[in-house]
PAZAPA-4460 file (N, C-alpha, C; in steps of 0.05 Angstrom, whole numbers, plus 32768, in hexadecimal, padded with zeros to 4 digits):
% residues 253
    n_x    n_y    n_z   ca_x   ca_y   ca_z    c_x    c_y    c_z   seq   type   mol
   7FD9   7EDF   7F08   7FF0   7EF1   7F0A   7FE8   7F0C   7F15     1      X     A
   7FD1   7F15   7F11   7FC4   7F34   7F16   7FBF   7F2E   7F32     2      X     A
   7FAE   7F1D   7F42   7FBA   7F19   7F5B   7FD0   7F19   7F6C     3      X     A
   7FE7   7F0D   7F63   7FF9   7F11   7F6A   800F   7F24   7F70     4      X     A
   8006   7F31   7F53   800D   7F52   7F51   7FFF   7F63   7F6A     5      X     A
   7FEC   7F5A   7F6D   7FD6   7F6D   7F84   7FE0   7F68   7FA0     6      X     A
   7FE3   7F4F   7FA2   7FED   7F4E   7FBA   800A   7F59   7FBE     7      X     A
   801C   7F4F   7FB2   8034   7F63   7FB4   8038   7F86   7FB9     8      X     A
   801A   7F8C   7FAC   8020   7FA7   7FA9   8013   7FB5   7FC3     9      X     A
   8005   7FA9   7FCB   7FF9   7FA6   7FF1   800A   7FAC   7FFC    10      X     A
   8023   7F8D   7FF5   803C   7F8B   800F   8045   7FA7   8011    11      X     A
   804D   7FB4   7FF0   8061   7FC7   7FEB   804F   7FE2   7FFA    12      X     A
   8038   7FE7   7FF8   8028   7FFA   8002   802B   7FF6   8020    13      X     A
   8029   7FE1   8032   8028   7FE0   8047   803C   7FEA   8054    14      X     A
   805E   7FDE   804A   8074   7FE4   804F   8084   8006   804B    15      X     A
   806D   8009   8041   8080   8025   8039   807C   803B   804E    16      X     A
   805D   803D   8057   805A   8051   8069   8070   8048   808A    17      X     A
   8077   802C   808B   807F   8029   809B   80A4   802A   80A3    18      X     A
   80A7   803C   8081   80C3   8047   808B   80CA   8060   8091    19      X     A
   80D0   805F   80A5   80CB   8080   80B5   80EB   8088   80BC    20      X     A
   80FD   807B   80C5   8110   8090   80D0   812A   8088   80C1    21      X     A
   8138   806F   80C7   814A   8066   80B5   815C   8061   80A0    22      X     A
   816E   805C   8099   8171   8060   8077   8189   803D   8079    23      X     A
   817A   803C   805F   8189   8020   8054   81A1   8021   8045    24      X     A
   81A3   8014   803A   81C2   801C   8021   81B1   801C   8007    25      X     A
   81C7   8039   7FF3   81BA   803B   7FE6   81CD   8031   7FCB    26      X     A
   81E1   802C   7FD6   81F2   801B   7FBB   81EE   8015   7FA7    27      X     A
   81D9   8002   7FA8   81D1   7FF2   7F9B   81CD   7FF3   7F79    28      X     A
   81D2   7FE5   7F67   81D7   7FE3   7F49   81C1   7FDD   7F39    29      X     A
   81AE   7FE1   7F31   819D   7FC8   7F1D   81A8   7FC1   7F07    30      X     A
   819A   7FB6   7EF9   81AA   7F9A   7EE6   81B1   7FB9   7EC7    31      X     A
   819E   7FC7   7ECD   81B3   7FDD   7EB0   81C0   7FF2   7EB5    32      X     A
   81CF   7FF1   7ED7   81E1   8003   7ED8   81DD   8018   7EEC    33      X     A
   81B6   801B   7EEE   81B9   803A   7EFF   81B5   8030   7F18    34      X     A
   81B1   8044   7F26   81B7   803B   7F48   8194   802D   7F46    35      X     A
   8193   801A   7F5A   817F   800E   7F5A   817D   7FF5   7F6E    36      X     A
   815F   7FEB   7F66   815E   7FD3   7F77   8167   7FB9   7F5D    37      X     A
   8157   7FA8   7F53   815C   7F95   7F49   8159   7FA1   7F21    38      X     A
   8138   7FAE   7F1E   8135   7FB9   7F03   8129   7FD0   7F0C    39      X     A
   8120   7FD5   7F24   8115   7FEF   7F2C   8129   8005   7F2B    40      X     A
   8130   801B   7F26   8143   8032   7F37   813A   8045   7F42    41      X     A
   814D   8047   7F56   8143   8055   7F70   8146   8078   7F70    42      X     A
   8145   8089   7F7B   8141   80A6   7F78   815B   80B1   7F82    43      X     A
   816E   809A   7F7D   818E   809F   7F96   8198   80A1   7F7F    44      X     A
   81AF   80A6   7F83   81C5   80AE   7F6C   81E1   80A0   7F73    45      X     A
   81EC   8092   7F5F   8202   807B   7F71   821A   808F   7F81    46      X     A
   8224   80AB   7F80   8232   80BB   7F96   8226   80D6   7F96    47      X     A
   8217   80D7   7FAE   820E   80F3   7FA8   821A   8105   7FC5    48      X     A
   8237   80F0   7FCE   8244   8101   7FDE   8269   8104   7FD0    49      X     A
   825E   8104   7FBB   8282   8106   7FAA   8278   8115   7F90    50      X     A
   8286   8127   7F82   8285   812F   7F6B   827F   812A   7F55    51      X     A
   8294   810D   7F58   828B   80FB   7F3C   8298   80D9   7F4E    52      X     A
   8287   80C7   7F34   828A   80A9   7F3C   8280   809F   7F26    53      X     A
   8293   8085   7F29   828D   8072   7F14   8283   805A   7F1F    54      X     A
   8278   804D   7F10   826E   803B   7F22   8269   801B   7F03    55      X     A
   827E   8005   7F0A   827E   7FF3   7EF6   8273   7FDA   7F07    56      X     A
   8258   7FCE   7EF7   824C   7FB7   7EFF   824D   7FAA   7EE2    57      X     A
   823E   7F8D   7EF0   823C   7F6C   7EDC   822B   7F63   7EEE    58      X     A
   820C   7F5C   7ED6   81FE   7F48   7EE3   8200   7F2C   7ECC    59      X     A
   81FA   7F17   7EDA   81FC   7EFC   7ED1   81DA   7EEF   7ED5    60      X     A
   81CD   7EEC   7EBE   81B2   7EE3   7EC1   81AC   7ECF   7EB0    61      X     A
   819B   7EB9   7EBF   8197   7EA0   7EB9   817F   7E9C   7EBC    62      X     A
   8168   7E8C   7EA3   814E   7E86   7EA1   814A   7E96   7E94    63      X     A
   8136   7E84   7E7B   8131   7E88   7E5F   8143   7E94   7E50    64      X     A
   8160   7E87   7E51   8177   7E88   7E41   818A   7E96   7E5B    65      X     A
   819F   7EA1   7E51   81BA   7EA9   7E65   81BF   7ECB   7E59    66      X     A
   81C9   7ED4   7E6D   81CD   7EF2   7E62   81DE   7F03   7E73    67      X     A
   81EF   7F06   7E6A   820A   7F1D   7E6F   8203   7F3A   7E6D    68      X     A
   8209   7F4B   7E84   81FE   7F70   7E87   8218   7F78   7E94    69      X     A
   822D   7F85   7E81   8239   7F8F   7E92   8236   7FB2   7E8D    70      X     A
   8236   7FBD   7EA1   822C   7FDB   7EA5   824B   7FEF   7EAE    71      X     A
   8244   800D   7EA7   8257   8020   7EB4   823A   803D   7EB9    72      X     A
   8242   8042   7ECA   823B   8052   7ED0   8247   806D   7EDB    73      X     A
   823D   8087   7ED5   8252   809D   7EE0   8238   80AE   7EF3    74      X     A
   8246   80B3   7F09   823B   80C9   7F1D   8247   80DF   7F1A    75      X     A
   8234   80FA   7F1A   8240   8113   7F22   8230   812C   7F26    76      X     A
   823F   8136   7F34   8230   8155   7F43   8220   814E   7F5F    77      X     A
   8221   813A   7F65   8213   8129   7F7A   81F2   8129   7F7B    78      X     A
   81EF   8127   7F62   81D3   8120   7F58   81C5   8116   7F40    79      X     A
   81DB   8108   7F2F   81D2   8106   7F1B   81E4   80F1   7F14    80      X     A
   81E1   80DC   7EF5   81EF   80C6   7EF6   81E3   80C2   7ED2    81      X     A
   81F7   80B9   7EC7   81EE   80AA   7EA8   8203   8095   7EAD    82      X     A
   81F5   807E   7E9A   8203   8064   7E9E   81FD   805B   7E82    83      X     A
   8205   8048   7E7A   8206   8039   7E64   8201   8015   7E70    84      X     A
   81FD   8004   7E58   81FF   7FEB   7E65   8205   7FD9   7E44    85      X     A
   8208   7FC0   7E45   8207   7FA7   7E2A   81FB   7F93   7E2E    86      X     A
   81DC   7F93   7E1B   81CE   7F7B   7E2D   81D9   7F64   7E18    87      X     A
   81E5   7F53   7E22   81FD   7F3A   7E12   81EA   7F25   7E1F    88      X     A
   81D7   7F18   7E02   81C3   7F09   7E03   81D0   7EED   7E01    89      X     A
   81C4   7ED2   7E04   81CC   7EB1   7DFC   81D3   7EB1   7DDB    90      X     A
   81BA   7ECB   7DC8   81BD   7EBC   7DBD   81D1   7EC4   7D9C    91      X     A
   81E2   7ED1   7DAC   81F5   7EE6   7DA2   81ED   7F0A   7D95    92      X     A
   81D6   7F0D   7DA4   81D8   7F2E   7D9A   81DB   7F31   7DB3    93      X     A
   81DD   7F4A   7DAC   81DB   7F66   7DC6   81C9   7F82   7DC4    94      X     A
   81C0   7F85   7DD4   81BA   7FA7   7DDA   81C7   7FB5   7DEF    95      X     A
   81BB   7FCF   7DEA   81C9   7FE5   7DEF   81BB   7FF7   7E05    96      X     A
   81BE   7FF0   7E28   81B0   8003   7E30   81B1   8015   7E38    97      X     A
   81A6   8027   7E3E   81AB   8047   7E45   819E   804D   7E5F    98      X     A
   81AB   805E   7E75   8194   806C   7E82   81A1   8083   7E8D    99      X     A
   8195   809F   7E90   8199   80B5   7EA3   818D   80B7   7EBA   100      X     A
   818F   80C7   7ED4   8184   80D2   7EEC   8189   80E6   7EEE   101      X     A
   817A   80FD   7EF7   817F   8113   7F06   816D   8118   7F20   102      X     A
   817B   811A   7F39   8169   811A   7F59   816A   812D   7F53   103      X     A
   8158   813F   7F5F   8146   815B   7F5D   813F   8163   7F7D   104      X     A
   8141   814F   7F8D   8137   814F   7FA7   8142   8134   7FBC   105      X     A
   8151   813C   7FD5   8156   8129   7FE1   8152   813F   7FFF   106      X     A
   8154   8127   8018   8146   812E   8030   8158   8117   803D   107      X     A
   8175   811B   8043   8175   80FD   8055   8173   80E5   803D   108      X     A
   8166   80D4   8048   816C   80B8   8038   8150   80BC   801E   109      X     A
   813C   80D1   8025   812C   80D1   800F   8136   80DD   7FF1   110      X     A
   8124   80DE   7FE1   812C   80F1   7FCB   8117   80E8   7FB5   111      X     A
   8117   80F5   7F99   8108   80F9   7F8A   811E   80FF   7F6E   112      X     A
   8116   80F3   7F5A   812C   80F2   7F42   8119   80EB   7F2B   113      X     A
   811D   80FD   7F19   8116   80FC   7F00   8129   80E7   7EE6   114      X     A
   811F   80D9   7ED8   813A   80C9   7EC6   8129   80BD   7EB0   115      X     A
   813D   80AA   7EA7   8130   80A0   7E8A   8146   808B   7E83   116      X     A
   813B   8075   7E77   8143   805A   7E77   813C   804F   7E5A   117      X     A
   8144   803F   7E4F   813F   802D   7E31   8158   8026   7E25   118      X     A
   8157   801B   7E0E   8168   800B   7E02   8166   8006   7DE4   119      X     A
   8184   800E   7DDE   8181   7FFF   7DBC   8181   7FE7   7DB4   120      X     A
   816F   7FDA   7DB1   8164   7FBB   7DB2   816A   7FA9   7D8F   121      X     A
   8184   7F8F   7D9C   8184   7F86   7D84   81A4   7F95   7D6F   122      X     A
   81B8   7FA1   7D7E   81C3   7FB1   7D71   81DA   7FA5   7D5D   123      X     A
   81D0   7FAE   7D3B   81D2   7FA1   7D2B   81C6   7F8F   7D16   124      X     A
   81AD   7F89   7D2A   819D   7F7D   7D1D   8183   7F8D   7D17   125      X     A
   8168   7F88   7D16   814E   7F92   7D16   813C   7F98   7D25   126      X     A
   8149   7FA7   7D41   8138   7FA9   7D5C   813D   7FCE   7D59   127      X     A
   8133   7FD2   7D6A   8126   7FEE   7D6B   8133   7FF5   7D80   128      X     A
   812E   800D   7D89   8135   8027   7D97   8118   8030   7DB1   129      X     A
   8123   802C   7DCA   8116   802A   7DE0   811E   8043   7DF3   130      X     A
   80FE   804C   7DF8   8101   8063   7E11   80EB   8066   7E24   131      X     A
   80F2   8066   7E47   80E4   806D   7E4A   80EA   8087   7E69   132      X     A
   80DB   809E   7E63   80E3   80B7   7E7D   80D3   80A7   7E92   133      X     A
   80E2   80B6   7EAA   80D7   80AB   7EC0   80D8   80C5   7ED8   134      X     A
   80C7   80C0   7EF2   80C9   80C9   7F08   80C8   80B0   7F22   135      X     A
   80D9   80AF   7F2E   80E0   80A2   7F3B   80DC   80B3   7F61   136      X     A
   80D5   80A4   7F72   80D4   80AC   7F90   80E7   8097   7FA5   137      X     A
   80FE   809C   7FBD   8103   8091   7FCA   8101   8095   7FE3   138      X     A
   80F5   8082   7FF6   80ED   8084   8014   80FD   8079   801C   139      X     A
   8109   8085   8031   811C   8071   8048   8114   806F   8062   140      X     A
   8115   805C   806F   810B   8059   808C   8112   803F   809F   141      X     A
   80FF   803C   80AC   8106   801B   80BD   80ED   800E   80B3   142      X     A
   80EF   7FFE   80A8   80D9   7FE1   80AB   80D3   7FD9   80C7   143      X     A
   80C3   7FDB   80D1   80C0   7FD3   80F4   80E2   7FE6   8101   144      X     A
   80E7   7FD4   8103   8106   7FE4   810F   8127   7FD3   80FF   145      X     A
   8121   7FCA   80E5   8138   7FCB   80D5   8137   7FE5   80B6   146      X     A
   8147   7FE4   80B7   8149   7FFB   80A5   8140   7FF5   8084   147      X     A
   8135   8007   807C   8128   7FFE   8060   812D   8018   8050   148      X     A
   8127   8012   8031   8124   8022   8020   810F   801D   8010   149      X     A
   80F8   802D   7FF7   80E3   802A   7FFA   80DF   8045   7FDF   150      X     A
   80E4   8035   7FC6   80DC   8040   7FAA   80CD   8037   7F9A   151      X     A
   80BE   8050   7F8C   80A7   804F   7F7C   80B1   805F   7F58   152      X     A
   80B7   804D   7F54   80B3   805A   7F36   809C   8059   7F22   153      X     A
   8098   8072   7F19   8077   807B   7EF8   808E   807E   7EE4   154      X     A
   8085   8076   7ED2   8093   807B   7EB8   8086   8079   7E99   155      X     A
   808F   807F   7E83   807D   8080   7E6A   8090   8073   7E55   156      X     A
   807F   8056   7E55   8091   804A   7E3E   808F   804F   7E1E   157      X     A
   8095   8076   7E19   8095   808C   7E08   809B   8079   7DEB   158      X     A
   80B0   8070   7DE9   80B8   806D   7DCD   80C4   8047   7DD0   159      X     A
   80B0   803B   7DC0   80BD   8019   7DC2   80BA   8010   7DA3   160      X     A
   80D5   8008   7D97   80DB   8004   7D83   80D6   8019   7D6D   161      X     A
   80DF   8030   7D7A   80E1   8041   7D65   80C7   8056   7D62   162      X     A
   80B1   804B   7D6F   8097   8052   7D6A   8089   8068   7D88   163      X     A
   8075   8073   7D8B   806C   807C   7D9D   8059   8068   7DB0   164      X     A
   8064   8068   7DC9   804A   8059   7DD4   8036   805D   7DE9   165      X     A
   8023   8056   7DEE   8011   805A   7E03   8013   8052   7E19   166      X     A
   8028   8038   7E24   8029   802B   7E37   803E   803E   7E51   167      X     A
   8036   803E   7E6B   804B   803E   7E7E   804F   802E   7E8F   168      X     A
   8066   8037   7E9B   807D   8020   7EA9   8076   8025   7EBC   169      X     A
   807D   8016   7EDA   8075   8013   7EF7   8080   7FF9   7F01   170      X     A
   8092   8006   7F14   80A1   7FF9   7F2D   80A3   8000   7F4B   171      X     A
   80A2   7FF0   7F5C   80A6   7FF4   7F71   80BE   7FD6   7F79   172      X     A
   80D5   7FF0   7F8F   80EF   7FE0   7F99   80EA   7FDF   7FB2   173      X     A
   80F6   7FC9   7FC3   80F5   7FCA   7FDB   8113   7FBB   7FEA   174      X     A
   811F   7FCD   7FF6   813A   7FC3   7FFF   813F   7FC9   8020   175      X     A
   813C   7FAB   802E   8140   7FB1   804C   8157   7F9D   8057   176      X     A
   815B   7FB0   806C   817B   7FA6   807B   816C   7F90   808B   177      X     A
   8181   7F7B   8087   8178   7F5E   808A   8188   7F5A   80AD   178      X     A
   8179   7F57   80C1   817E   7F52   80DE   8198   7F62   80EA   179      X     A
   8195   7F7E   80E2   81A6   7F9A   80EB   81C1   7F8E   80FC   180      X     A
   81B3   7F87   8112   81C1   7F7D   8128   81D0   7F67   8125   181      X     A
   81D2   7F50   8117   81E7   7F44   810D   81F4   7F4A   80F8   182      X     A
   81E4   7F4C   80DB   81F2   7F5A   80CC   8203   7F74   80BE   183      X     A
   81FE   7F7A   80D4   8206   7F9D   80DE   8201   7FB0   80C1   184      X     A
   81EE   7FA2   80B6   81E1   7FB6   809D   81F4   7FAE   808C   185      X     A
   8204   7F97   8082   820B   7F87   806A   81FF   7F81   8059   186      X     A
   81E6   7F6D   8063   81DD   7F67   804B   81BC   7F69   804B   187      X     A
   81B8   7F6F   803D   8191   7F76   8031   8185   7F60   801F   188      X     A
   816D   7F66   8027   8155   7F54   801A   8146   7F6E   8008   189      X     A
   8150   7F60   7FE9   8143   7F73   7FCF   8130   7F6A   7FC0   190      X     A
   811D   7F7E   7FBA   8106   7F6A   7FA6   80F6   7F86   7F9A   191      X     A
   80F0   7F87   7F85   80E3   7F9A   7F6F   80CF   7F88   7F63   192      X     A
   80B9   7F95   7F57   80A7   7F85   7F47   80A2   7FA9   7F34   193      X     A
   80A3   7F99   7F1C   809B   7FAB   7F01   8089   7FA4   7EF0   194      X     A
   8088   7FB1   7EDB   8077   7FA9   7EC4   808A   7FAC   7EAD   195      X     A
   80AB   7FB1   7EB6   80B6   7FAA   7E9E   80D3   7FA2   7EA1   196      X     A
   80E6   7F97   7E91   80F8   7F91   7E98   8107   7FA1   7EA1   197      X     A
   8123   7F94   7E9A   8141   7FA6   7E95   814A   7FAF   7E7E   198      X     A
   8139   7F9B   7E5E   8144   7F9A   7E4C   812A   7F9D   7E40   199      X     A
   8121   7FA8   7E22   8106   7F9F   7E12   8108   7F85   7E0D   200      X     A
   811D   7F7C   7E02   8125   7F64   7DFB   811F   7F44   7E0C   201      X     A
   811D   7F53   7E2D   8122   7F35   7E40   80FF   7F2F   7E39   202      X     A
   80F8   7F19   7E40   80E2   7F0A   7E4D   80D1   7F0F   7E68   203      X     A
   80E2   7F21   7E72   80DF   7F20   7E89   80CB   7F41   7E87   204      X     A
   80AA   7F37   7E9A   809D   7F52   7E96   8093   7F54   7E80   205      X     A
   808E   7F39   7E66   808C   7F4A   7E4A   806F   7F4C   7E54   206      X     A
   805D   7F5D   7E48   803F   7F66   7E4F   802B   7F5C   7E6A   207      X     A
   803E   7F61   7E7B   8038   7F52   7E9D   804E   7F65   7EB5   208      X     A
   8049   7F58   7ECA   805F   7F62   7EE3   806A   7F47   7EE9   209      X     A
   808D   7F4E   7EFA   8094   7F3C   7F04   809C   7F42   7F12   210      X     A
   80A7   7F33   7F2C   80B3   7F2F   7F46   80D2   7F28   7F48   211      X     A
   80DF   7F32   7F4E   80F9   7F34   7F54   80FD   7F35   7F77   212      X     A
   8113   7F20   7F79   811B   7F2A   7F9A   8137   7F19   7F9F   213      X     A
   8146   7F1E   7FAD   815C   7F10   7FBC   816B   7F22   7FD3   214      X     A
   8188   7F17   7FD4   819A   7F27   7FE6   81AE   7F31   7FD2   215      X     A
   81B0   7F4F   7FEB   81BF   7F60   7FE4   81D7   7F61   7FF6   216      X     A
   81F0   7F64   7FEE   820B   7F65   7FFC   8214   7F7D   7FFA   217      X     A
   8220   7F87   801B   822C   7FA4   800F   823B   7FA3   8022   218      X     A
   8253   7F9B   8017   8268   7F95   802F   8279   7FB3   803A   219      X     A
   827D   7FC8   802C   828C   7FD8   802C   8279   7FFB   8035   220      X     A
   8282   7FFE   8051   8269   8014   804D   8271   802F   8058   221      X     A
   8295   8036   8053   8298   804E   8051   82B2   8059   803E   222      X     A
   82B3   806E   8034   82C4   8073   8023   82BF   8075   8006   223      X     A
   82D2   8074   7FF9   82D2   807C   7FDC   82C7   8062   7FCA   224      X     A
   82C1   804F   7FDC   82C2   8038   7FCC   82A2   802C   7FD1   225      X     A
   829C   8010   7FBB   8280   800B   7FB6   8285   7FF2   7FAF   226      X     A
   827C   7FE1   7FBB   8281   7FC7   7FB3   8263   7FAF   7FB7   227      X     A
   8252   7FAC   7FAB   8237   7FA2   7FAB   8235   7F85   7FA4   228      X     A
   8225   7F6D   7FAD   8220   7F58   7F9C   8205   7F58   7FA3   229      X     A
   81F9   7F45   7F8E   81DE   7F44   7F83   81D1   7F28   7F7D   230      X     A
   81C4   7F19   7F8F   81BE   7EFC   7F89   819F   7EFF   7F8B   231      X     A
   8198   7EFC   7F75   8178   7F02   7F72   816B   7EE3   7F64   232      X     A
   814F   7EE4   7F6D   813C   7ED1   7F58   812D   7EE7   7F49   233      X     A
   8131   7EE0   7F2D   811A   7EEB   7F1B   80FF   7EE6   7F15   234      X     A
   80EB   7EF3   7F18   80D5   7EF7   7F04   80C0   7EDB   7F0F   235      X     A
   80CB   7ED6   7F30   80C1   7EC2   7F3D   80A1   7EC3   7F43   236      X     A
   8090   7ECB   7F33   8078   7EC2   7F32   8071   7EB2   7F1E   237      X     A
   8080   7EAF   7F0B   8076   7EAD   7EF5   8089   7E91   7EEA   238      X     A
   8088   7E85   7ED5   8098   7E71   7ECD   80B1   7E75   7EB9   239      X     A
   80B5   7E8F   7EB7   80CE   7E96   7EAA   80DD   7E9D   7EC7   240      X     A
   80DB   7E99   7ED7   80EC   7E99   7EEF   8109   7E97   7EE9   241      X     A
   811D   7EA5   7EF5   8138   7EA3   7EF4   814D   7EAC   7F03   242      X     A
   8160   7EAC   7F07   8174   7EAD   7F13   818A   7EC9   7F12   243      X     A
   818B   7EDD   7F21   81A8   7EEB   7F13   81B6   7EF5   7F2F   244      X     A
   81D6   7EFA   7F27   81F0   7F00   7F3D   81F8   7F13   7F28   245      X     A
   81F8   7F26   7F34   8207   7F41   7F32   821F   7F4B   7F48   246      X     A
   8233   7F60   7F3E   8240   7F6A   7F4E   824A   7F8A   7F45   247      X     A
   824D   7F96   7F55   8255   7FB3   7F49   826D   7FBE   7F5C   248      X     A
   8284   7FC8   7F55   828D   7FCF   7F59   8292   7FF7   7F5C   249      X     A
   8295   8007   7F68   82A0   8023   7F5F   82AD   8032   7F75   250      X     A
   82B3   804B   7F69   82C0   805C   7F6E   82BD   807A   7F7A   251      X     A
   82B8   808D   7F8B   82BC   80A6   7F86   82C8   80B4   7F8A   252      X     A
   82C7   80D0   7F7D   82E3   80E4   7F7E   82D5   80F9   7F8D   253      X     A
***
């Protein structure tokens, strides 16, 4: 598995210096609500050319049980975003997730955002209280000559179940416009690898990294409106491998 990690993280190193001018779409949802790639999030903010926005997604995930995420999220000041989410498990609980952003720095399609992510795990029952701060980086450019995006998140998985901890978090996203010229920048090829989930709760990432990737849909690409879908394979290195379709809808004012 540590191989495999290595090599991926080559690809991701390789690819990054090579986005130089371009910018991709930055729409995009992860599965607890903030702007993002799949579980990575990105240093974008879901409207940071409108005042305020809402922004309401649902992911649908399958392998090692079934799991319902439906998310809201709010944009405003055109840099900043808190969202909420309900992680609605197989096996009738739920948690509770949380995350903030604040961009501090944008350049064009780049930018730089400070935030913080976790979850109340188990709510109702005997699960704990999850946090972790983050700094997050986004590069935009062309991959050879299609357009790409190109994030690196550090983070400190500060407080897990209540307790202080030593461990940090680390992701890298990667989102490129899939053959420009026919698809006229519709639809993208997404893929993130982490060392932790979406949830404390999932399987997915528990004391390891996984691989995430599929297509991204973005049919709608001016105006007040946001309309995303999300057909990914999960955690495909590994044998908890699985399935999820997301979609997000929003708004801005």
């Amino acid at each position: 598995m540590k191989k495999k990690l290595l090599l991926i993280t080559i690809i991701f190193a390789v690819a990054t210096p090579l986005a130089i001018s371009a910018q991709s779409s930055v729409k995009g949802v992860s599965i607890n609500g903030s702007t993002g790639v799949i579980v990575s999030p990105t240093a974008r903010v879901g409207w940071e050319y409108s005042n305020l926005g809402i922004d309401f997604g649902y992911s649908f995930l399958y392998g090692n049980g079934m799991g319902h995420v439906p998310t809201v999220t709010l944009s405003f000041a055109k840099k900043a975003e808190l969202g909420a989410a309900l992680n609605i498990r197989d096996n009738g609980r739920f948690d509770l997730l949380y995350h903030g952003k604040f961009q501090f720095y944008r350049n064009g399609g780049s930018a730089v955002a400070m935030g913080i992510k976790g979850d109340v795990a188990d709510l109702g029952g005997n699960g704990g209280f999850y946090m972790t701060p983050y700094i997050v980086a986004t590069y935009s450019g062309n991959f050879f000559t299609w357009p790409a995006v190109t994030s690196m998140m550090f983070g400190w998985n500060m407080i897990e179940n209540g307790a202080i901890s030593p461990s940090f978090a680390f992701s890298m996203g990667f989102e490129l416009s899939l053959f420009p010229e026919v698809f006229k920048n519709y639809v993208y090829w997404i893929s993130d690898f982490s060392n932790y989930s979406y949830a404390s709760t999932s399987s997915i990432a528990e004391d390891r990294g996984t691989f995430n990737t599929g297509i991204r849909i973005d049919p709608v690409k001016k105006g007040k409106f946001k309309l995303v879908f999300d057909f990914v394979g999960t955690d495909l290195l590994d044998s908890s491998r699985g399935f999820m379709a997301s979609g997000a809808f929003g708004v801005g004012f």
